[in-house]
N, C-alpha and C positions, 0 to 999 in steps of 0.2 A: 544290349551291347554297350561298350563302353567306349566313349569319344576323345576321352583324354589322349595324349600321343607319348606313351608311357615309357620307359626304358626298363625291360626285363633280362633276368639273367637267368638261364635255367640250366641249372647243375645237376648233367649226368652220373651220375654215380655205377649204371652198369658197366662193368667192364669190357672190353673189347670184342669179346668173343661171344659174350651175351646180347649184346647188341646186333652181332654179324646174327646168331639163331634167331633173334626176335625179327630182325627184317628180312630173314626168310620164310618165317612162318605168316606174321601178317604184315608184313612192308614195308613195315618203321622201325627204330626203336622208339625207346619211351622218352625219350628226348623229343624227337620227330613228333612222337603222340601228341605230346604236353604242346609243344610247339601249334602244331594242326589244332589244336581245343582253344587256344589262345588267340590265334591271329580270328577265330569266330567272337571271342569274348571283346577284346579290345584290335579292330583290327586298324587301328591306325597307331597301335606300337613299335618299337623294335627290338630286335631278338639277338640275344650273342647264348655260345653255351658252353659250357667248358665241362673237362672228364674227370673229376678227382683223384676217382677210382684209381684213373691211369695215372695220376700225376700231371696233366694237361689243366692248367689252371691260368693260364696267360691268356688275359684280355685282351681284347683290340685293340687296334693302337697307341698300346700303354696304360688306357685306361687304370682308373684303382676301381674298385667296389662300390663307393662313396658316390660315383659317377650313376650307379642304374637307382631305380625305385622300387624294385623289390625282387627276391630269390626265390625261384621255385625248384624242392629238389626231387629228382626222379625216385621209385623204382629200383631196386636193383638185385640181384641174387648175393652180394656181399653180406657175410654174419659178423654185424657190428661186435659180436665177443670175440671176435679172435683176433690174435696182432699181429695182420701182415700187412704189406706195404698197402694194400688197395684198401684197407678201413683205416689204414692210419692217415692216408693223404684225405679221405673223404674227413674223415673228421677233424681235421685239421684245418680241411676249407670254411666247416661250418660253424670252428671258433672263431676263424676271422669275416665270417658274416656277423655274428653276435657281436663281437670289437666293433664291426662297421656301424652298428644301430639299423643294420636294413629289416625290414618285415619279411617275413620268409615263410614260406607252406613248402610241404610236402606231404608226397601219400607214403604206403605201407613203409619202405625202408627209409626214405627221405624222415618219417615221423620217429624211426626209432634210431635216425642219424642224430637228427636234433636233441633226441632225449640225451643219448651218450656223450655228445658236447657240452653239453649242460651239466654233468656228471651222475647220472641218471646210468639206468642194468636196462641190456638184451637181453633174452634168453632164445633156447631153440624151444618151440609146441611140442616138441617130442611125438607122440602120439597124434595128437591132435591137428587138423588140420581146417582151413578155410579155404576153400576150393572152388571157385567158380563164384560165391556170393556168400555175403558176410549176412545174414540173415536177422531181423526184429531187432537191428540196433537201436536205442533209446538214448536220447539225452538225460545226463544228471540233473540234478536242482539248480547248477551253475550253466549247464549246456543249453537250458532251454530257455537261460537270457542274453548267450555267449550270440553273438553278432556269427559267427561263423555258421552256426546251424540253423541261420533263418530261412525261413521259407519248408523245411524241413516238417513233415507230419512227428508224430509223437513217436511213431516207432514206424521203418524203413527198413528196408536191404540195398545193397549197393554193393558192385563187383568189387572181390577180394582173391589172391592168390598169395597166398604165405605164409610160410613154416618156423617165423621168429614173428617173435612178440614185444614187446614194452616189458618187461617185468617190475623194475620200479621208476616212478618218473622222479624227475630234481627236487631237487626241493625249490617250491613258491608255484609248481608248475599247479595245471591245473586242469583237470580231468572233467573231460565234456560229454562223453557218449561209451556208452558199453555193448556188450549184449554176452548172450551165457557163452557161446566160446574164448572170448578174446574181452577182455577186462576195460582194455586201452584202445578203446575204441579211432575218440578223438582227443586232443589234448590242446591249451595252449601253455607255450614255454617259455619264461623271459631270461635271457641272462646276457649281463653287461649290458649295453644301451639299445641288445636285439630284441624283436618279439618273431616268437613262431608258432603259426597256427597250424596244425596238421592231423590226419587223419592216418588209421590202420588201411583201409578199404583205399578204393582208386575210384576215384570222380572221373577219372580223366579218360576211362578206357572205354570201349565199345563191348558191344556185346562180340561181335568179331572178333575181336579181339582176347576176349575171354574164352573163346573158342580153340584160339591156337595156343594159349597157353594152359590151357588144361590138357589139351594134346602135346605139348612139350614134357609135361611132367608126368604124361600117363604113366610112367611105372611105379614113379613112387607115391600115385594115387592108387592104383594098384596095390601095391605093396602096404601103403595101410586102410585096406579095405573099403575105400569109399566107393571102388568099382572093383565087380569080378574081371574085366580083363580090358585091355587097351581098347579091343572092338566097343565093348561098352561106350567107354570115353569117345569115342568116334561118333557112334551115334549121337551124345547128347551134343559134342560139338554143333554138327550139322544140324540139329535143331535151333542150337543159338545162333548161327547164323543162318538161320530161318527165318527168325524172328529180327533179328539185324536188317535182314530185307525188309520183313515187312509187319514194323511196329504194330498193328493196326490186329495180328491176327491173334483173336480172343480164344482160339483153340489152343497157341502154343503160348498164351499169355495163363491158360489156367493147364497147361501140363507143364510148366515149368515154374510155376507158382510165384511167377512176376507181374510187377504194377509199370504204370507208367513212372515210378520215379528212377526206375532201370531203363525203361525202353526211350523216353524222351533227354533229350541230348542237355538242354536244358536244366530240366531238373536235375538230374544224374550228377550233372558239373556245379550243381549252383557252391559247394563250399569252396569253390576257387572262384567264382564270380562274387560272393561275397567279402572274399581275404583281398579282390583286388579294389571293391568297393567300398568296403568297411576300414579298412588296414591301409593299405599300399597308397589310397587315393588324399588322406588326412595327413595319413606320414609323410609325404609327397609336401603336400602344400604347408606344412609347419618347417621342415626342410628346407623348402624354397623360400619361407618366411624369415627364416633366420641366417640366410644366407646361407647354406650348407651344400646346396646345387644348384646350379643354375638351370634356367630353360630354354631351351635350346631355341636361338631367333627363327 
């Protein structure tokens, strides 16, 4: 854990209504998530969050950007190729993070917000899908001295849910981790005085968790054949949050052909424990060194 007393901002990007079904299915949204993963990481931080999505972007007390020490962006079912109000306020927010020079992570759609700010391509997987777990991810030649994937084995799996991808990243950006589905595994992205580390997969979820959103999208996992029918998905659900209970059982750690860098909370999250150790905590005190924030008496 980390002691510092950090000022975090975490920008939701799910829309309103995907937020109301995620905290009916497992209790949060993914705001909430990131929030509950965080306040374990560093828990003598504090938290503000704002909804892009929705156009809800007013800080605290007037606060600017300038004021926190780094951006963490959710999650969301929004398809950065399309232009309607909810991807153009999100991206909009995370040109003026890049303006701001703050360090900023996100996972699956947070990494392919950032890419699009940068002037970087979405695309939809079409066919292809990542569903439950992103499987034999590997670092590149750069990834495997990138400070983001430390602590990382050579090849990993880690929960993934979604049906768009990175298709090309910005240019200077800079490609960390793959694996044969999905290309754009990990990335880091600089543009204007920002940096952004980020990932396809979700450090930040539970296995729980992955349970109710594979039951959220059973039909159109259905519908491209990764199961014959929603009972299916039902059952492997309840499996994962079998194991959610109880890390420990080597029966459904070898039928579901998971390690502990899935089951342990820890390991699972370390690419945000190291963006806030590696990144957020240098940025922080070169900031504070040049007078650019102050710290709080």
């Amino acid at each position: 854990m980390i002691s510092e007393p950090l000022r975090l901002l975490i920008a939701e990007s799910e829309p309103e209504d995907a937020r109301r079904k995620r905290r009916k299915s497992v209790g949060r949204s993914s705001g909430e998530t990131f929030e509950a993963l965080l306040r374990h990481i560093v828990p003598n931080a504090s938290f503000a969050r704002v909804w892009p999505a929705d156009g809800e972007c007013e800080l605290p007390g007037g606060d600017d950007l300038a004021s926190f020490d780094g951006v963490l962006l959710t999650g969301s079912p929004i398809h950065l190729y399309e232009d309607v109000p909810e991807t153009r306020g999100a991206v909009e927010f995370m040109r003026a993070v890049y303006d701001a020079g703050l360090p900023a992570f996100g996972s699956c759609a947070g990494l392919q917000l950032a890419t699009v700010a940068a002037g970087g391509k979405v695309r939809a997987m079409e066919p292809r899908r990542e569903a439950g777990f992103a499987r034999r991810i590997y670092a590149t030649a750069e990834g495997a001295r990138h400070p983001l994937l430390a602590g990382r084995p050579p090849a990993f799996d880690a929960p993934a849910v979604h049906t768009d991808e990175v298709a090309e990243l910005p240019d200077g950006a800079v490609l960390l981790a793959s694996n044969a589905v999905t290309r754009v595994q990990a990335a880091e992205i600089c543009s204007g005085d920002g940096v952004f580390w980020g990932v396809q997969y979700h450090p930040e979820i539970s296995l729980f968790e992955i349970a109710g959103a594979l039951e959220r999208q059973a039909d159109d996992l259905v519908e491209h054949r990764l199961a014959p029918s929603a009972g299916v998905i039902g059952t492997h659900a309840a499996l994962l949050r079998q194991l959610h209970n109880e890390p420990e059982r080597t029966d459904l750690l070898w039928r579901l052909g998971l390690d502990r860098e899935v089951t342990d909370p820890d390991r699972r999250s370390r690419e945000i424990a190291n963006f806030l150790e590696r990144l957020v905590l240098p940025t922080r005190s070169r900031r504070v060194r040049d007078g650019a924030v102050r710290v709080p008496a």
